[in-house]
C-alpha positions as a Python dict, from the first residue, in 0.01 Angstrom:
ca = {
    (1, 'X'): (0, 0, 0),
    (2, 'X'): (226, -2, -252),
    (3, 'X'): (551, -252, -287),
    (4, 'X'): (878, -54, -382),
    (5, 'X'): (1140, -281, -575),
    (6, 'X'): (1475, -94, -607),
    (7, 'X'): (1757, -292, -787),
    (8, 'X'): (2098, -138, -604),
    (9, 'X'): (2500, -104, -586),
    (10, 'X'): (2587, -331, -247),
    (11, 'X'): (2831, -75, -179),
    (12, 'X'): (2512, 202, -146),
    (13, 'X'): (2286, -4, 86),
    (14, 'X'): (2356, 166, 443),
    (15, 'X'): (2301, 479, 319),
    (16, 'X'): (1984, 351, 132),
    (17, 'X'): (1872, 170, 414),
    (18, 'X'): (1916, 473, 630),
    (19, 'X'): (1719, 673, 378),
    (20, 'X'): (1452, 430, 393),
    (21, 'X'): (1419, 351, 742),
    (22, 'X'): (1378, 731, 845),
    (23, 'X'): (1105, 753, 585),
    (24, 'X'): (900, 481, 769),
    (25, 'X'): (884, 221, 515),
    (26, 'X'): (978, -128, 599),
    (27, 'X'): (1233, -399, 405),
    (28, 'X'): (1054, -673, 332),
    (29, 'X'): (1354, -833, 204),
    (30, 'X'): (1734, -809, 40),
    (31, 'X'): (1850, -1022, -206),
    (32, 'X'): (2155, -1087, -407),
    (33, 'X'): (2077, -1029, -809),
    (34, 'X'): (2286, -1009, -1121),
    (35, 'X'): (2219, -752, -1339),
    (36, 'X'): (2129, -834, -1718),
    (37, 'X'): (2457, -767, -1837),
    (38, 'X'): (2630, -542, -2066),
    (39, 'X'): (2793, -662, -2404),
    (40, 'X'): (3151, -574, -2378),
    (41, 'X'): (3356, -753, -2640),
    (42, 'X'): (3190, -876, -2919),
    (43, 'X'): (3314, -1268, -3025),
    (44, 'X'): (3441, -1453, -3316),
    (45, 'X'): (3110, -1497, -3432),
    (46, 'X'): (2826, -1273, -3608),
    (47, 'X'): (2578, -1207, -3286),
    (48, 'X'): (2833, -1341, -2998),
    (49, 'X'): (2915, -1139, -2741),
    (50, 'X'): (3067, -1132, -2395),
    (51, 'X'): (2868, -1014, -2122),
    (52, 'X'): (2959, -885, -1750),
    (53, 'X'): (2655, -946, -1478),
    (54, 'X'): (2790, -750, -1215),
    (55, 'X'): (2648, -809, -853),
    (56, 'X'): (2325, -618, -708),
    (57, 'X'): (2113, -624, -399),
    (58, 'X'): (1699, -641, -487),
    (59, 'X'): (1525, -421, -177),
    (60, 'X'): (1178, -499, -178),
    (61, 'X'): (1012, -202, 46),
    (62, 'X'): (642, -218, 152),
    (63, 'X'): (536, 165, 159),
    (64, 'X'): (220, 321, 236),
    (65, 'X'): (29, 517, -85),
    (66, 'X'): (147, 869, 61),
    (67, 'X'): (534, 765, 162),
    (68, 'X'): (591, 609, -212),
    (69, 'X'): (704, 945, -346),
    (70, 'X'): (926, 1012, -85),
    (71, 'X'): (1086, 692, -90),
    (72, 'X'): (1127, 609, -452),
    (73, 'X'): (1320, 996, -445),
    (74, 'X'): (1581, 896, -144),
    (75, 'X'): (1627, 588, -377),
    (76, 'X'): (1638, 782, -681),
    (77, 'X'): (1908, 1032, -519),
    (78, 'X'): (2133, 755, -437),
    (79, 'X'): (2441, 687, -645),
    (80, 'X'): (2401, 330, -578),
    (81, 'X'): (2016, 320, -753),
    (82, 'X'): (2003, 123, -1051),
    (83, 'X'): (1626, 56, -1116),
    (84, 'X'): (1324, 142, -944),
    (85, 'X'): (1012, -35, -984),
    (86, 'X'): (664, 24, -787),
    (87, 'X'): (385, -237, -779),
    (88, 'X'): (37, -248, -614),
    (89, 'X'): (49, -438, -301),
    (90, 'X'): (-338, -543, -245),
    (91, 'X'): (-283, -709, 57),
    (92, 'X'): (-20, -858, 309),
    (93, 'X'): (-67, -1121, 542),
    (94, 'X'): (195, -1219, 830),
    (95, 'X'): (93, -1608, 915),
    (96, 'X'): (217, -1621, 1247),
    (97, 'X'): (69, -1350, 1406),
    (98, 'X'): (-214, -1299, 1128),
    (99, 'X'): (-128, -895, 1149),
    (100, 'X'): (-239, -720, 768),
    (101, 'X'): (-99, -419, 603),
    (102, 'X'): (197, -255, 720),
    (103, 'X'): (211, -392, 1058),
    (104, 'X'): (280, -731, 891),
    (105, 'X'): (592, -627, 765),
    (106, 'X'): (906, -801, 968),
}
């Protein structure tokens, strides 16, 4: 298994979602980031600048080995896509119901 992290416009998410759903991987969660932020103006002062952290969602997609191709491309093909990053995922656990792998995913 392989955890899909895929840094996004919010205005791109149903489509993304969409994407991602039909693909049969499974959102393990969406959060609200701020991007690093680009220097637009510089200051006064020698190595001051103004910088704009516009808003992003963080999907974090549990995928199995063979889907990871397919869903880091309907990501990728997205206008909304900002970065895409992939990570081993050695194990997941759901406490409740003690179901592993994929199956553990809400």
């Amino acid at each position: 298994m392989k955890l899909v992290v895929a840094i996004i416009r919010p205005e791109h998410r149903a489509p993304i979602l969409n994407s991602i759903n039909e693909l049969g991987g499974r959102v393990v969660s969406l959060s609200q980031v701020r991007d690093g932020g680009t220097p637009v103006i510089p200051g006064i002062f020698r190595n001051d600048h103004v910088h704009t952290h516009s808003l992003r969602l963080r999907l974090d997609i549990a995928v199995n080995d063979e889907q990871v191709e397919k869903v880091v491309k309907a990501i990728g093909l997205s206008p909304g896509a900002c970065h895409i990053l992939v990570q081993p995922l050695d194990e997941w656990l759901r406490i409740a119901s003690v179901e592993q792998g994929i199956l553990a995913t809400p």
